[in-house]
N, C-alpha and C positions, 0 to 999 in steps of 0.2 A: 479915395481919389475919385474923381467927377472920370465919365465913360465916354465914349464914342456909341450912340444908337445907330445903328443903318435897321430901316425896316421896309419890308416889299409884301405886294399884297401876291396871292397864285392860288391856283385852282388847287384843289384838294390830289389828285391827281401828281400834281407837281411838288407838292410841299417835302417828301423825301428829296429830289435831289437837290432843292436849294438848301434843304437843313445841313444836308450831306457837305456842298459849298462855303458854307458857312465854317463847321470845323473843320475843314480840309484850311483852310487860311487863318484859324486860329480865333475863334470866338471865343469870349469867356462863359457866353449863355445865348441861350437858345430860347425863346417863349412863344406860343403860340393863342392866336386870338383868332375867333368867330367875326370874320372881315364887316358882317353886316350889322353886327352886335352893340349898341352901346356900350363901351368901357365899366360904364355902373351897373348895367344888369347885368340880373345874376345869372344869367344862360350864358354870359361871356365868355366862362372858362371854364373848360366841364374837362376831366381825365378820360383818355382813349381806354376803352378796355381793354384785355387782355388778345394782344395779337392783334388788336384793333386803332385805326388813323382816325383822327375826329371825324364827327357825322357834317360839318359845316362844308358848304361847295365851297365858301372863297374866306379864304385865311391869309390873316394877316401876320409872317414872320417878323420876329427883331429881334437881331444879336446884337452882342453889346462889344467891345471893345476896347482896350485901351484910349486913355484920351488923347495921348500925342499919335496914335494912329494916322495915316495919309489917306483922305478919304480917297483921293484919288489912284493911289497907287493898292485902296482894296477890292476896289470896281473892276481894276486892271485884272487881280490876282482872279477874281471870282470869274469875269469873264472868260479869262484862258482856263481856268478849272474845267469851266462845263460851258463851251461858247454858244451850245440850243437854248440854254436860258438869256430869257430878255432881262438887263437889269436896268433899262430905261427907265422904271418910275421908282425906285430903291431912291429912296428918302435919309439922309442924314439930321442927328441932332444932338446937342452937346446936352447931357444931364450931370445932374449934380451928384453924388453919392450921398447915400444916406443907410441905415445900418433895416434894409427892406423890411426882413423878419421881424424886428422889432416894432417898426413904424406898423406894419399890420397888426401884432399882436396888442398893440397897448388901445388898438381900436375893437378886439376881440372880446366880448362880455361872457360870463359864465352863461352854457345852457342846459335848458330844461329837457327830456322826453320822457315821455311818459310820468311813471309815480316816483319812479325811482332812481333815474339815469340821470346823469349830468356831468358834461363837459366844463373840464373848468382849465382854464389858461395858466399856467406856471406863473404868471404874473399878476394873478388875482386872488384873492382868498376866499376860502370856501363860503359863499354864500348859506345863512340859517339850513335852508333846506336840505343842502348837501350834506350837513354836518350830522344829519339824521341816523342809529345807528342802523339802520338797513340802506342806509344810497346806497349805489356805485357811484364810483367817483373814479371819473378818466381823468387826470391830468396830461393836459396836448401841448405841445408844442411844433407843428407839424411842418413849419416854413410855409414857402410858397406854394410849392408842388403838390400837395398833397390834400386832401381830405379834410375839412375842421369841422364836421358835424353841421354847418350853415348853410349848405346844400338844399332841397326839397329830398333829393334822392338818400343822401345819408339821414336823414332825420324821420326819413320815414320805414326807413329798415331799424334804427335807434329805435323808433316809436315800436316794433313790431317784436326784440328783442326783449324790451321790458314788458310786454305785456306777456311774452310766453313767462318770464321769470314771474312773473305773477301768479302765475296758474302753475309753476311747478316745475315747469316744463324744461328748463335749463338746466335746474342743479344735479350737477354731478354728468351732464353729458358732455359730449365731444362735438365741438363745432369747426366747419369748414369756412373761409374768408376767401370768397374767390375773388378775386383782385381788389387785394387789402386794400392798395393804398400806405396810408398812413396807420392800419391796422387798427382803427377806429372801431369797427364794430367787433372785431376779436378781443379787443381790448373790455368793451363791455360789456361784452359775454362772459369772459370769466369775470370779470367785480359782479356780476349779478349770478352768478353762481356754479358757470360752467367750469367740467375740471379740465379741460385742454382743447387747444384751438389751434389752427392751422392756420397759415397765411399763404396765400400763391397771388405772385403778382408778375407780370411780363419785365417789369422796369428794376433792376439790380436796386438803386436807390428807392424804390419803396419798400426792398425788403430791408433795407436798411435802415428807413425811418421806422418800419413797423419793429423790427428789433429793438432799438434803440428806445421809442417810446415805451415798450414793454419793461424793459429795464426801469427806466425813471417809473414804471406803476408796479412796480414790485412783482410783476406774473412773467417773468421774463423762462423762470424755470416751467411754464405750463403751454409755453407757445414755440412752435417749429414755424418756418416759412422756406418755403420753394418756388424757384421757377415752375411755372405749366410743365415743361418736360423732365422735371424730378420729380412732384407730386406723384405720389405713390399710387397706383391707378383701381388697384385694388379692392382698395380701402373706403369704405361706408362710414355715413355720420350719422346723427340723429337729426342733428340741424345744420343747414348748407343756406347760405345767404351769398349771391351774387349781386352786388352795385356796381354793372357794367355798362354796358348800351346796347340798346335793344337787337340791334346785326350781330353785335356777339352774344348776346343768349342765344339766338336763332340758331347759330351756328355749335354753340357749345351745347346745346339740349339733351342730346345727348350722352355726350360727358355729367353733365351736371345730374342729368337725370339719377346717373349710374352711380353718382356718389352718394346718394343718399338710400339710405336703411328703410327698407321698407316700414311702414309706420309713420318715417322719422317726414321731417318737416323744411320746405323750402321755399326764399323770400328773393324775390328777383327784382330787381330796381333800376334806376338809369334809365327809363321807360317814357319816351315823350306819352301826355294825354293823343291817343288817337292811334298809338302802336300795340295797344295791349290786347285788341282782338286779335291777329294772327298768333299774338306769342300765348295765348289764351288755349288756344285751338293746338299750336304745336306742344304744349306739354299737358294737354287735356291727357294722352293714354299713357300717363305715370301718375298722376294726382287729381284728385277730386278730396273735395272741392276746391275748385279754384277762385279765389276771394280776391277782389280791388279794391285798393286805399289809394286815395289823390291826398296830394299837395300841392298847392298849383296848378302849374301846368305839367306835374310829372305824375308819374304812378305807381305803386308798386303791385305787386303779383304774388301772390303767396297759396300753399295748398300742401295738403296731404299726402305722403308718397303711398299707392296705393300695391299690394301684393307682387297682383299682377303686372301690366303692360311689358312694353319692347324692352329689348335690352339693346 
């Protein structure tokens, strides 16, 4: 069935109580856009990390609707909800339906990282390469929500994960997924050779896609996933890969720090080019050395958990 869009632009700031508005009158969805962003670039739509609001100041919401909806009688609703918001420039538009997931994925090609890793779509066949008998091979299916490996930020943690399996470094250890996602790179961790992975994600449906995806790749028995406040705090890894945003490493440095096994090895992402000096400096007194890889315009951060430093 074809939808009702209402969409309004608001400061970062404001964006909880108009989403909050939004389901209070009965939205079917919720999406959120980088107000300044072309639609086609790829910094348009980036996942909040963990406990974390998008980094963009002015965002642009759109819930969708039934299509016999009265625009005018949800102007009404949304105003008495919460009457301190302006919905003066809230925009309507009739869209057609069309089956989203699939429209995106039939545009989705199998990919590459590194020598050995490769994303390949449920609806594509395993490309030569893939078929090799050492790939990994993640089949995704992820929707919209989530994670498909075509990021700068996922593909350069992907890129970082085969290259440890290269050197050895994966098989048989235990890896951490700090805001899975779509459990993309816990998923590639074990096909390349780790024997159990953790997911922690803020958002109930990524733990749900990262389950689910685990299932359809046959590792469903070697993966747990928890909210941040059930992760077991405890508990040490060998390898801890964060693709979050840079305010949430900042803030999790510590946590993150503490999860990893001394020795053992950690790959931080989600990193605009030109933030990785501070976050360089703030996890300098747990790991040396600290190593950058760009793509694009993002970066990643990776290092050695060292003995010593703070706890």
């Amino acid at each position: 069935m074809p939808f009702l869009e209402l969409a309004i632009q608001c400061r970062q700031a404001q964006q909880p109580r108009y989403e909050h508005a939004f389901e209070d009158v009965g939205a079917l969805a919720v999406t959120l856009l980088d107000a300044d962003a072309d639609t086609d670039n790829e910094h348009a739509i980036l996942e909040p990390g963990v406990g974390q609001t998008p980094l963009w100041g002015e965002i642009t919401l759109s819930a969708l609707f039934p299509a016999e909806s009265d625009a005018l009688l949800l102007l009404a609703a949304l105003e008495a909800f919460d009457p301190a918001l302006d919905w003066s420039r809230a925009r309507f538009r009739a869209i057609e339906d069309q089956d989203w997931e699939r429209a995106w994925m039939d545009q989705y090609a199998p990919l590459a990282f590194g020598t050995r890793t490769f994303i390949v779509p449920w609806n594509h066949a395993l490309p030569v390469e893939a078929q090799a008998p050492d790939a990994a091979v993640v089949r995704l299916d992820p929707g919209l929500a989530f994670g498909s490996g075509t990021h700068p930020t996922t593909s350069l943690c992907l890129q970082w994960l085969d290259a440890l399996a290269g050197r050895g470094v994966l098989q048989g250890a235990d890896i951490l997924d700090f805001g899975c996602g779509s459990g993309i790179l816990a998923l590639a961790a074990l096909k390349l050779g780790a024997a159990r992975a953790v997911g922690v994600d803020n958002d109930p449906q990524a733990l749900l896609a990262t389950h689910d995806n685990a299932e359809r790749n046959g590792v469903s028995d070697r993966l747990v996933v928890h909210l941040p406040q059930d992760e077991p705090a405890t508990t040490t890894y060998p390898i801890v890969v964060a693709n979050i945003l840079a305010s949430a490493l900042d803030a999790l440095a510590d946590t993150l720090a503490a999860r990893v096994a001394p020795g053992g090895r950690i790959a931080l992402s989600g990193i605009l080019d030109g933030q990785q000096a501070a976050l360089v400096e703030r996890y300098a007194s747990w790991f040396e050395p600290l190593t950058i890889a760009h793509e694009g315009d993002w970066v990643r951060i990776d290092g050695v958990r060292t003995s010593a430093g703070r706890e």
